[in-house]
ZABALUM-779941 format. One record per residue (C-alpha): residue number from 1; residue in one letter; x, y, z. Coordinates in nm, 2 decimals. Layout:
BEGIN
SITE    i  aa    east   north      up
SITE  NUM   A       X       Y       Z
...
***
This chain:
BEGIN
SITE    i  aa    east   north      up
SITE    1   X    0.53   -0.06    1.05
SITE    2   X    0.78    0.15    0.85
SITE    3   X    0.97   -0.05    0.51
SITE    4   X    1.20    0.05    0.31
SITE    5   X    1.30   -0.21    0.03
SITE    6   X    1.58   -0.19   -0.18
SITE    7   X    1.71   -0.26   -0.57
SITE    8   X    1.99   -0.21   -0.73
SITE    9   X    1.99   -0.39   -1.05
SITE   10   X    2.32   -0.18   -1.18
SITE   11   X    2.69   -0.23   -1.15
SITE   12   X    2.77    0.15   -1.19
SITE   13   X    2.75    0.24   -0.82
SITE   14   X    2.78    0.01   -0.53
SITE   15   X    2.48    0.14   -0.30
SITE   16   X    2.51    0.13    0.08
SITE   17   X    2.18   -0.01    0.16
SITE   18   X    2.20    0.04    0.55
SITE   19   X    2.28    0.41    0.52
SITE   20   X    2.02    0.45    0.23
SITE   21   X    1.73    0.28    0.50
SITE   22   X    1.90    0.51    0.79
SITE   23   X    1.83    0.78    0.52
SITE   24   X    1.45    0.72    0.45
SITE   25   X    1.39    0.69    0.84
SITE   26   X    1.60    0.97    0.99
SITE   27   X    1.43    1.24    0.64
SITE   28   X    1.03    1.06    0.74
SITE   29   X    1.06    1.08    1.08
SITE   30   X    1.17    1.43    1.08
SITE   31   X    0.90    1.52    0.84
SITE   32   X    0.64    1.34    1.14
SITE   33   X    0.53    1.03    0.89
SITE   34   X    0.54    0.77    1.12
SITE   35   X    0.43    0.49    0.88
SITE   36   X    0.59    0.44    0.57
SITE   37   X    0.66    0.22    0.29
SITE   38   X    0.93    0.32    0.05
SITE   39   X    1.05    0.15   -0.23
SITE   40   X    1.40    0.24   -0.37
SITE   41   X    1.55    0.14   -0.71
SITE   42   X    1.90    0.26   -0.85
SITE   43   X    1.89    0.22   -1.20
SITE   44   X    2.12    0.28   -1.50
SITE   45   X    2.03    0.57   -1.76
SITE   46   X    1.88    0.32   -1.99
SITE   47   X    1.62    0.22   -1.76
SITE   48   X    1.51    0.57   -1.63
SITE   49   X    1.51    0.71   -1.92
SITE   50   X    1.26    0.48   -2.08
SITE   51   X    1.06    0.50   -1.75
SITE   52   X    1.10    0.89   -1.78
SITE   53   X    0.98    0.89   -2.16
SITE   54   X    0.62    0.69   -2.06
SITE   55   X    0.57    0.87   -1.78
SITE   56   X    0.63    1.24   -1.83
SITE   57   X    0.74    1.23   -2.18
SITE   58   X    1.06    1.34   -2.11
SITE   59   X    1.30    1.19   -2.37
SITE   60   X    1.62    1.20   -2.16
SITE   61   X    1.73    1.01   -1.85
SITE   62   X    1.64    1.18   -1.53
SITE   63   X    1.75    1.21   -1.17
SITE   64   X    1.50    1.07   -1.00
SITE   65   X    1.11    0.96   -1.04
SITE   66   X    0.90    0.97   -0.75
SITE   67   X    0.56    0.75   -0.80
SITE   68   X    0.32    0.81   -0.50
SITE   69   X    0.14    0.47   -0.41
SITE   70   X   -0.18    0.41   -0.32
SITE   71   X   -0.43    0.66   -0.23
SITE   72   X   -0.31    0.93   -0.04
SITE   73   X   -0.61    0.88    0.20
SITE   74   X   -0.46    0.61    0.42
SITE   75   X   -0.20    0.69    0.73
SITE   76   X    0.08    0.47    0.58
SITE   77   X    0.29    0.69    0.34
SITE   78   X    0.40    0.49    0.01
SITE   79   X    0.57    0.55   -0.25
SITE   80   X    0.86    0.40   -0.53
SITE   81   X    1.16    0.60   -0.61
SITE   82   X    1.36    0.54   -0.91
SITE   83   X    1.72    0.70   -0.89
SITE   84   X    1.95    0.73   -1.20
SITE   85   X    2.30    0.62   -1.09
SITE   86   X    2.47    0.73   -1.39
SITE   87   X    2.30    1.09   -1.35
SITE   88   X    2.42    1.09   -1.06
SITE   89   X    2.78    0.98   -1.10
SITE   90   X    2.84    1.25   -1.41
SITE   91   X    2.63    1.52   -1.17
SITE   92   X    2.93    1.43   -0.88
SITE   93   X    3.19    1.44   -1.11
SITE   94   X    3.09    1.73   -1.29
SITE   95   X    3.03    1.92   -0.94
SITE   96   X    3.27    1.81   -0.76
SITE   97   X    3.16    1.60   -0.48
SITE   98   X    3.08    1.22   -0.41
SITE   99   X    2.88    1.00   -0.58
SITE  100   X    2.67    0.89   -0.25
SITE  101   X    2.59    1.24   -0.18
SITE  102   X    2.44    1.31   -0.50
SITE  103   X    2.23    1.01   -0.45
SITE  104   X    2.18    1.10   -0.11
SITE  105   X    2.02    1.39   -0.22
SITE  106   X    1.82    1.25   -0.48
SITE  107   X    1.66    1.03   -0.23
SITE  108   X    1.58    1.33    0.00
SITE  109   X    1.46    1.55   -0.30
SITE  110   X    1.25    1.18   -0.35
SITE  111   X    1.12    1.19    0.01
SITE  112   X    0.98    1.58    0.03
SITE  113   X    0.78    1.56   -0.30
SITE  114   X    0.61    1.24   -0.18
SITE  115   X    0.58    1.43    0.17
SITE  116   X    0.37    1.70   -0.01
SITE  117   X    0.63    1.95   -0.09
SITE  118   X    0.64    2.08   -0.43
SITE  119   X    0.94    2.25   -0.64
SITE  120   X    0.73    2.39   -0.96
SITE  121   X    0.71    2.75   -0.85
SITE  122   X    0.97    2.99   -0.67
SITE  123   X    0.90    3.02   -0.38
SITE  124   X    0.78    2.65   -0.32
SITE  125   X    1.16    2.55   -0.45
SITE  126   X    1.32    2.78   -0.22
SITE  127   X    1.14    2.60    0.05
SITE  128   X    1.22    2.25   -0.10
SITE  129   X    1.58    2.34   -0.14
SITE  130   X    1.56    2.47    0.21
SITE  131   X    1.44    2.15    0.33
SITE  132   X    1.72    1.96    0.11
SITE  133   X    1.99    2.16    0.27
SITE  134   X    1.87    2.09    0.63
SITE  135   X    1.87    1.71    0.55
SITE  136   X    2.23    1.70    0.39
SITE  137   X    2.37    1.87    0.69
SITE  138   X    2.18    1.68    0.94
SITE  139   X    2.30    1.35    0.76
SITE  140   X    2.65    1.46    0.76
SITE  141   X    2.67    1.56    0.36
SITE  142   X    2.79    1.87    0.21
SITE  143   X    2.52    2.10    0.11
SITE  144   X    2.51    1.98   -0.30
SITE  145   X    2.16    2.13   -0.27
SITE  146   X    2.09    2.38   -0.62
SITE  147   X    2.11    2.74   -0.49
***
């Protein structure tokens, strides 16, 4: 049966949690995973940036994280994301647009790496952002996806 949980142990961003599960299920059903278990945590920079620093020594804060969970053998998909709010809210206000959108897009950009899609060579980003456009529009956001 599909979960998503939710954490948002910030006060930077208030986080819609209904529209954020609504997000998960419309992006995984669309991608055909039919079982699922997501785990999503807004955080502040302080917290993804140490998390980013042990584990891809990164010494920065980050967008987001995406840990796969479990084996990748089973028929459940699972997986933790870890979304920096403050990223996001200098990202929106740098670029322009609303805060939930960046997020929103975070989350997505979350969803297709642990769905197998991959964003370390050209032509495998063009399809990611592809794939990132088609879920912004089809949840009613502006297309903030990177050209």
């Amino acid at each position: 049966m599909p979960k998503v949980s939710i954490a948002t142990p910030q006060e930077i961003v208030e986080i819609d949690r209904g529209k954020m599960r609504e997000l998960v299920r419309t992006v995984l059903a669309g991608e055909k995973i039919p079982d699922f278990e997501i785990s999503l945590a807004f955080v502040d920079n302080p917290t993804i940036h140490r998390l980013n620093k042990r584990f891809l020594d990164h010494d920065e804060p980050t967008d987001v994280l995406t840990f796969p969970l479990g084996d990748g053998g089973g028929k459940k998909l699972a997986g933790e994301l870890v979304l920096g709010v403050e990223v996001a809210k200098e990202q929106a206000e740098e670029r322009g647009h609303d805060v939930h959108a960046e997020l929103a897009l975070y989350v997505i950009h979350g969803l297709l790496h642990l769905c197998g899609y991959d964003d370390k060579a050209p032509k495998l980003e063009r399809e990611m952002r592809q794939r990132e456009r088609h879920w912004l529009g089809t949840l009613g956001y502006p297309d903030i996806a990177e050209k």
